[in-house]
Backbone as ProteinMPNN parsed JSONL, in Angstrom:
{"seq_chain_A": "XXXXXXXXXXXXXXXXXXXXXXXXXXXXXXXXXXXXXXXXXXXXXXXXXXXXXXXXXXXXXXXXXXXXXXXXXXXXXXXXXXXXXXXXXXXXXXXXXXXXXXXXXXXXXXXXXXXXXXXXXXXXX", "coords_chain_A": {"N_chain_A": [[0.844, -1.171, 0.0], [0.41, 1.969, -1.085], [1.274, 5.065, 0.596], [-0.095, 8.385, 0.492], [1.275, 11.621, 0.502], [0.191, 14.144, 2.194], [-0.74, 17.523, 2.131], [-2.437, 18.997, 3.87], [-1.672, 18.501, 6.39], [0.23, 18.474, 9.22], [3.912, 17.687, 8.886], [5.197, 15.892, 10.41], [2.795, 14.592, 11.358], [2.456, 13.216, 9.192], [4.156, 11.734, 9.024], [3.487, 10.064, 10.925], [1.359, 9.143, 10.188], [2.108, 7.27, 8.233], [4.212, 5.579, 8.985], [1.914, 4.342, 10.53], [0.527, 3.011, 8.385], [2.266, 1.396, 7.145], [2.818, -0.053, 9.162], [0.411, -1.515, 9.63], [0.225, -2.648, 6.895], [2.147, -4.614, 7.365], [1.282, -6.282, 9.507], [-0.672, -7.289, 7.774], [0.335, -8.626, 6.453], [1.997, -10.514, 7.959], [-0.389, -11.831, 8.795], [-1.624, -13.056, 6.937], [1.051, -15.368, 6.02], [1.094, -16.412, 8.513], [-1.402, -17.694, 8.183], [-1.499, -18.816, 6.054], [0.533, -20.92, 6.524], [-0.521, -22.717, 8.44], [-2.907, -23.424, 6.963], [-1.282, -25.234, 5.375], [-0.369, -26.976, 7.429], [-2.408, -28.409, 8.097], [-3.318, -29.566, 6.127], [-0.883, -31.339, 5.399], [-0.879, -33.161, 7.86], [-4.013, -34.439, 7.047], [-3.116, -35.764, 5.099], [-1.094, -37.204, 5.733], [-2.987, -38.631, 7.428], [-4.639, -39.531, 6.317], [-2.936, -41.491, 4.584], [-2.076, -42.802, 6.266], [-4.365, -44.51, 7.535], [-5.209, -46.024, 4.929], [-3.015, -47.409, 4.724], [-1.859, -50.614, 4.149], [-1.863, -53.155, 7.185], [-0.197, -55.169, 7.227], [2.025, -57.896, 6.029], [0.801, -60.264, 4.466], [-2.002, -60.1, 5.938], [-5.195, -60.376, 5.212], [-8.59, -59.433, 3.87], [-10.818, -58.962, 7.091], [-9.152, -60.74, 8.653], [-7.921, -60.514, 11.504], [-4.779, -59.016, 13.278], [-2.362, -60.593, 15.535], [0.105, -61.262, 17.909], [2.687, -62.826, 18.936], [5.291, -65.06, 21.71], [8.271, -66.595, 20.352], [10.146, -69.404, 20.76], [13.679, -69.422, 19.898], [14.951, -71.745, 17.644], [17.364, -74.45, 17.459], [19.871, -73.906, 15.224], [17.816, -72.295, 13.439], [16.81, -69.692, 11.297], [15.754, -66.157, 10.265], [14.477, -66.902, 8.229], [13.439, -69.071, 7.953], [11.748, -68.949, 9.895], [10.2, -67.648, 8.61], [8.781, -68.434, 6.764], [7.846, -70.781, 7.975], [5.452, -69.083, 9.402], [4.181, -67.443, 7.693], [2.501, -67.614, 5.029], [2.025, -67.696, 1.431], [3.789, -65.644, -0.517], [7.29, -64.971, -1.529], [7.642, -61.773, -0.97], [5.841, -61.754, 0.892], [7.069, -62.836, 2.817], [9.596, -61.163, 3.107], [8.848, -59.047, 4.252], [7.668, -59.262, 6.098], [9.898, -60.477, 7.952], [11.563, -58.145, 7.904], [9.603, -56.972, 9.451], [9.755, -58.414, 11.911], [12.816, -58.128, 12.639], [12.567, -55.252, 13.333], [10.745, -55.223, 15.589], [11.659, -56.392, 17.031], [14.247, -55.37, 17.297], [16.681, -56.414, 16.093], [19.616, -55.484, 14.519], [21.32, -57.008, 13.251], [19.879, -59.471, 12.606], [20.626, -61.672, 13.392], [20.147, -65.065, 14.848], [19.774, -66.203, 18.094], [20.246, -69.638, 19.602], [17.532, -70.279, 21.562], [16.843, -67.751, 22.686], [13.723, -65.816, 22.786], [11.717, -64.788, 20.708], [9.415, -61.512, 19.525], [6.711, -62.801, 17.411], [4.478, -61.795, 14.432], [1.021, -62.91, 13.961], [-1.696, -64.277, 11.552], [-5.207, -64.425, 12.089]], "CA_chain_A": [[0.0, 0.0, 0.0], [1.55, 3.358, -1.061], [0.09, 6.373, 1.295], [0.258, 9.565, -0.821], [1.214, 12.782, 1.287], [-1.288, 14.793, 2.859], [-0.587, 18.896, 2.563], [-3.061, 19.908, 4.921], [-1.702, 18.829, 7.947], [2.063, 18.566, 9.377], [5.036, 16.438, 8.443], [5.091, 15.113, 11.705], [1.559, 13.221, 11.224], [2.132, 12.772, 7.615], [4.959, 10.26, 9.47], [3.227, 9.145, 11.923], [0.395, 8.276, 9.147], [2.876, 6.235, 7.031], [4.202, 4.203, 10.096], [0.712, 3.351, 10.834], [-0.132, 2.523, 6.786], [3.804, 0.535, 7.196], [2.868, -1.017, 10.442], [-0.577, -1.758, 9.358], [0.659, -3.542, 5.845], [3.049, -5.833, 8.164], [0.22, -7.216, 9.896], [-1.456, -8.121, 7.148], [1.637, -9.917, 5.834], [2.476, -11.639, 8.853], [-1.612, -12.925, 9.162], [-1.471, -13.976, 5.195], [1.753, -16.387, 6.275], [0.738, -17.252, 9.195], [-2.924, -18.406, 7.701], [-1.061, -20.423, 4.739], [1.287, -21.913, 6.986], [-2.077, -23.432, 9.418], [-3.463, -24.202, 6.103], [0.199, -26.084, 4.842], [-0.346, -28.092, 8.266], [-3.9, -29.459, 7.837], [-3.245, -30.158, 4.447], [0.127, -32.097, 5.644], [-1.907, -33.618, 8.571], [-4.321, -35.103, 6.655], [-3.009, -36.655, 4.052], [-0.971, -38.637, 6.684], [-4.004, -39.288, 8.182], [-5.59, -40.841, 5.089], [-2.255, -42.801, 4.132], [-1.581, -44.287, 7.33], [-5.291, -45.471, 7.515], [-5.06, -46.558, 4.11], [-2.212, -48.32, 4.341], [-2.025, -52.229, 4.865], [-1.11, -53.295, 8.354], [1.201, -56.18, 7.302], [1.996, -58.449, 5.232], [-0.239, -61.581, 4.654], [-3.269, -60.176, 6.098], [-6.851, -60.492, 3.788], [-9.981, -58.963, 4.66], [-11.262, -59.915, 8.166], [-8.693, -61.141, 9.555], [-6.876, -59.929, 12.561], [-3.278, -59.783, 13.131], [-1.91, -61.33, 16.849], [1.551, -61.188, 18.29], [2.874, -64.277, 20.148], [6.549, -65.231, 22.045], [8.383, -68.168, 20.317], [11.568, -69.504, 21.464], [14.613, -69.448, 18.489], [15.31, -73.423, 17.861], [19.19, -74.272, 16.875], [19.84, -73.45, 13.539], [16.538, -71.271, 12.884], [16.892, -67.991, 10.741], [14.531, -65.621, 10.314], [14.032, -66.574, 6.746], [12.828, -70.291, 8.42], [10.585, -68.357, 10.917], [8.821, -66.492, 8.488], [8.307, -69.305, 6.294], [6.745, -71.529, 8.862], [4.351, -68.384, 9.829], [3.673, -66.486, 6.489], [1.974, -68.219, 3.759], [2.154, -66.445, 0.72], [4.976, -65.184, -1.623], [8.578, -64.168, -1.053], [8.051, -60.643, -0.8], [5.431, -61.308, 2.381], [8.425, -63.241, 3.87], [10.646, -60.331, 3.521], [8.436, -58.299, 4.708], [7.456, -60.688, 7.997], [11.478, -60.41, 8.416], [11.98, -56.884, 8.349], [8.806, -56.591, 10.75], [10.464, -59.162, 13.325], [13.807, -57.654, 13.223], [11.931, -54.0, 13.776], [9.653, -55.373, 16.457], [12.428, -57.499, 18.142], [15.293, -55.012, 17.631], [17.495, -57.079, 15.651], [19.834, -55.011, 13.56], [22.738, -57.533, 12.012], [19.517, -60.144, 12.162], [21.4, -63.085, 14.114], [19.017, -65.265, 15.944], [20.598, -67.515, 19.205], [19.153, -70.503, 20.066], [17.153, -70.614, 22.79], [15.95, -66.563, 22.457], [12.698, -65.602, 22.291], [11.338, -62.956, 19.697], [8.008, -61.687, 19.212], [6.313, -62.293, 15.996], [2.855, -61.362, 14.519], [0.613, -64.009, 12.6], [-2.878, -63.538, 11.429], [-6.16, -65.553, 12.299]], "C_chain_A": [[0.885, 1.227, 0.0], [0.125, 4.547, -0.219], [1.229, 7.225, 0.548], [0.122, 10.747, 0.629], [0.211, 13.692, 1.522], [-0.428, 16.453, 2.922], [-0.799, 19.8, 3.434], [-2.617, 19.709, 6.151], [0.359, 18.439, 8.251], [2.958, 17.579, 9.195], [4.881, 15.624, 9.32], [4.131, 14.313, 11.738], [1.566, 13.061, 10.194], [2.866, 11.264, 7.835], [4.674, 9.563, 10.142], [2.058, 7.923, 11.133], [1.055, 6.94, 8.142], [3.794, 5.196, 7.835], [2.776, 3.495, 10.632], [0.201, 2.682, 9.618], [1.217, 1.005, 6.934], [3.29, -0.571, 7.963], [1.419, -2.501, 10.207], [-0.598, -3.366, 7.81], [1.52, -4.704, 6.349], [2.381, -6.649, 8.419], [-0.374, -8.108, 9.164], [-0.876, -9.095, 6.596], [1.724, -11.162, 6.49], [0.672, -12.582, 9.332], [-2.195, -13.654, 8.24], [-0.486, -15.12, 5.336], [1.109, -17.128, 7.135], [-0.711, -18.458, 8.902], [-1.98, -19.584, 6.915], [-0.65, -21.45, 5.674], [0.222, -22.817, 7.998], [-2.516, -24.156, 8.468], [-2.614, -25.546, 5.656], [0.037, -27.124, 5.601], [-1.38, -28.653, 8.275], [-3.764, -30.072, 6.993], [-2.493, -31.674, 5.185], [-0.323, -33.396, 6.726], [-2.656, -34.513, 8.043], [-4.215, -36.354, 5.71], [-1.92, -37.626, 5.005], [-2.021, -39.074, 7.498], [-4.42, -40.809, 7.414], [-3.881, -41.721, 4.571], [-2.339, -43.654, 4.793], [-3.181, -45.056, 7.414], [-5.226, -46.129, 6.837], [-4.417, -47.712, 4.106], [-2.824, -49.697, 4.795], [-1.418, -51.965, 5.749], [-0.335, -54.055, 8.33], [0.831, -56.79, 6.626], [1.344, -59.867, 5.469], [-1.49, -61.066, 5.277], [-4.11, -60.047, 4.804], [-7.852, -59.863, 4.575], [-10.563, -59.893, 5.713], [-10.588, -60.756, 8.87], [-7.791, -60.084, 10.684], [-5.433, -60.506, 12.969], [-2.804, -59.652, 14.938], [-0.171, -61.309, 17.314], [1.825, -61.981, 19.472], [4.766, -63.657, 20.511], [7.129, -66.716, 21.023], [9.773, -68.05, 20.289], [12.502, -69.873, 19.676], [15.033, -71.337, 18.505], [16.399, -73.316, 17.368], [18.862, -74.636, 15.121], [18.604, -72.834, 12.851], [17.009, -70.047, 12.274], [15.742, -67.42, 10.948], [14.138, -66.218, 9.259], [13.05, -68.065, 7.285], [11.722, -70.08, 9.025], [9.247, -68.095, 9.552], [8.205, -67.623, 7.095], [7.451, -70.488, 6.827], [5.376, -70.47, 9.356], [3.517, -67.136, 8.656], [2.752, -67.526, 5.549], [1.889, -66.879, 2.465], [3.84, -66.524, -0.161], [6.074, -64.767, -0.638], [8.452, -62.949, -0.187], [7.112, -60.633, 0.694], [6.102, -61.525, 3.315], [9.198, -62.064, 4.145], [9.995, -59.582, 4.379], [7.937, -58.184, 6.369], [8.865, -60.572, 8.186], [11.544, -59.05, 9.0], [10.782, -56.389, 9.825], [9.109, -57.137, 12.133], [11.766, -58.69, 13.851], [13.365, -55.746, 13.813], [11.713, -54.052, 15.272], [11.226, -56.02, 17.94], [13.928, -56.619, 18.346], [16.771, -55.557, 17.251], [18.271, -55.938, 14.528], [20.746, -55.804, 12.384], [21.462, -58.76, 11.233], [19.654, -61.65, 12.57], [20.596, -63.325, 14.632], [20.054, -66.324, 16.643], [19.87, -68.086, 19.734], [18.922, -70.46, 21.3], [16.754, -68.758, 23.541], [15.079, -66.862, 22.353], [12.335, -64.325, 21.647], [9.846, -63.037, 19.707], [7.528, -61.824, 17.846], [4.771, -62.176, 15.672], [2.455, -62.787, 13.588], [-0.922, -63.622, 13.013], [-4.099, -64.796, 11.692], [-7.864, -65.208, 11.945]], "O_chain_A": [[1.8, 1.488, 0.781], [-1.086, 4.735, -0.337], [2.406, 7.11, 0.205], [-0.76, 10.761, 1.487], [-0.671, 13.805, 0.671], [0.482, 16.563, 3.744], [-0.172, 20.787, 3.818], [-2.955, 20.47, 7.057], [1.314, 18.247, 7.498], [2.547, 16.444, 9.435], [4.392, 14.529, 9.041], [4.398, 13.181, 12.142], [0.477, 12.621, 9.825], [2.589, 10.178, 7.327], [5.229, 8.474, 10.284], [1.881, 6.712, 11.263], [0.509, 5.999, 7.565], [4.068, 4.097, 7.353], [2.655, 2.341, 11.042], [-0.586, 1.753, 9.8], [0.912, -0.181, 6.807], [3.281, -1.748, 7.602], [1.405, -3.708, 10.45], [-1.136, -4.472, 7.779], [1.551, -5.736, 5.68], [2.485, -7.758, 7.895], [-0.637, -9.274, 9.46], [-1.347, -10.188, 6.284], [1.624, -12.318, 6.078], [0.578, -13.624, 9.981], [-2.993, -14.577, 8.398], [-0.949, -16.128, 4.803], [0.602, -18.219, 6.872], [-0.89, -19.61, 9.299], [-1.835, -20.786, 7.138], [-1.173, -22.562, 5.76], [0.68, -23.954, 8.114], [-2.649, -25.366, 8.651], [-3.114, -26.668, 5.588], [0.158, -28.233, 5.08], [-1.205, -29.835, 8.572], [-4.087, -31.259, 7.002], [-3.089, -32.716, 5.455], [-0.091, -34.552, 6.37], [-2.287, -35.649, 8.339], [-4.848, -37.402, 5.583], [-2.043, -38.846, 4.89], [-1.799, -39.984, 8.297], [-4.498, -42.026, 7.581], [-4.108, -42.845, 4.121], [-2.554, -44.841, 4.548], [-3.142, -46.285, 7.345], [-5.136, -47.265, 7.303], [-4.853, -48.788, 3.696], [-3.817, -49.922, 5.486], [-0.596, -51.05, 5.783], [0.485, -54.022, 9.248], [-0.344, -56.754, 6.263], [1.394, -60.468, 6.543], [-2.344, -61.923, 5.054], [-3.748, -59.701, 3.679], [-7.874, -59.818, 5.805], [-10.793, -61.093, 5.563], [-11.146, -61.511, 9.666], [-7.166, -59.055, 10.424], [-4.992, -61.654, 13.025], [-2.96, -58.568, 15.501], [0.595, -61.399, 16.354], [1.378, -61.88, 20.615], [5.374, -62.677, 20.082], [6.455, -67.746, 20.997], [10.467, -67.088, 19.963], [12.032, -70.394, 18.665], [15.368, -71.93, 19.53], [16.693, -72.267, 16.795], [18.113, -75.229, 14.344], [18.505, -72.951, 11.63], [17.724, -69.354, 12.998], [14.823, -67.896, 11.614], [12.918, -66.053, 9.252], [11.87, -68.046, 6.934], [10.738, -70.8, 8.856], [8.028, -68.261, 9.532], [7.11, -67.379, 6.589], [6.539, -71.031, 6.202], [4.324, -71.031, 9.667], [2.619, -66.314, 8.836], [2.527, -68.49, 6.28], [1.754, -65.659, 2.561], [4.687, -67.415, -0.231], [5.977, -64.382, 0.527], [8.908, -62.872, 0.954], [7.391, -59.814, 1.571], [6.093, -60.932, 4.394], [9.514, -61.845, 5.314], [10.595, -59.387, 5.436], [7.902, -57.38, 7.301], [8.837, -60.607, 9.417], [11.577, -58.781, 10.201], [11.047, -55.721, 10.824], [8.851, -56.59, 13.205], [12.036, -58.712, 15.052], [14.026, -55.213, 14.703], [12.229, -53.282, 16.083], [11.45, -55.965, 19.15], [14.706, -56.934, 19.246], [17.797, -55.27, 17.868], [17.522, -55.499, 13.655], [20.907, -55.515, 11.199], [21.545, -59.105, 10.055], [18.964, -62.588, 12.17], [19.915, -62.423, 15.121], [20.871, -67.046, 16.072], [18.91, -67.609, 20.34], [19.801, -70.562, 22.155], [16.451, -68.609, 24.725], [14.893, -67.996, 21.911], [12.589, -63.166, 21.974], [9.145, -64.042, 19.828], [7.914, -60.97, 17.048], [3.92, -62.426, 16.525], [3.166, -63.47, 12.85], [-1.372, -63.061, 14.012], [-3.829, -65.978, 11.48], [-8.715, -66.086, 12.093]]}, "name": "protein", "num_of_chains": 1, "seq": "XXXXXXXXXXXXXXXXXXXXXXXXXXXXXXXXXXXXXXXXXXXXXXXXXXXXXXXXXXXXXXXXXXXXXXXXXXXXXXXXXXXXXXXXXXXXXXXXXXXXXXXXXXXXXXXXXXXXXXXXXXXXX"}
């Protein structure tokens, strides 16, 4: 906003008028950001709302079933890849995916299992 000088009355409130037009145009700046940026976070907000509902909860479930989380003890010479083949049904990629969720869940980072551990794992019913 440009304020246009005023003749009739004294310099002195012509300045005080153009810090209040200045001060006045700030505001509106800083309540135009601030609005977007409220808007930026609902937006952002929701749409993780709706993915994470969206998403699947794990691998191998089907409609209607529910997924369960037991203890089972590591037997000698068990991997994970053995685990998740005795508790997946299904394709490769739900195995991997049953892996990476057991070493998540259980805290495994190299993946090593020792016999006679117990890990938790999920399976569906």
């Amino acid at each position: 906003m440009e304020y246009t000088y005023n003749d009739k009355i004294s310099e002195r409130a012509n300045e005080a008028l153009m810090r209040r037009a200045r001060s006045i145009q700030r505001k509106k700046r800083i309540a135009a950001a601030a609005a977007l940026l409220i808007l930026f976070l609902f937006m952002l907000i929701g749409s993780s709302i709706r993915a994470f509902a969206g998403a699947k909860t794990g691998a191998g479930e089907e409609e209607g079933q529910r997924r369960y989380y037991t203890s089972i003890q590591v037997q000698p010479g068990d991997t994970l890849w053995d685990i998740a083949e005795r508790y997946t049904p299904g394709s490769a990629t739900d195995r991997e995916a049953f892996i990476e969720e057991v070493r998540s869940i259980n805290g495994l980072t190299d993946g090593r299992l020792r016999s006679g551990d117990y890990i938790v794992i999920s399976y569906y019913e």
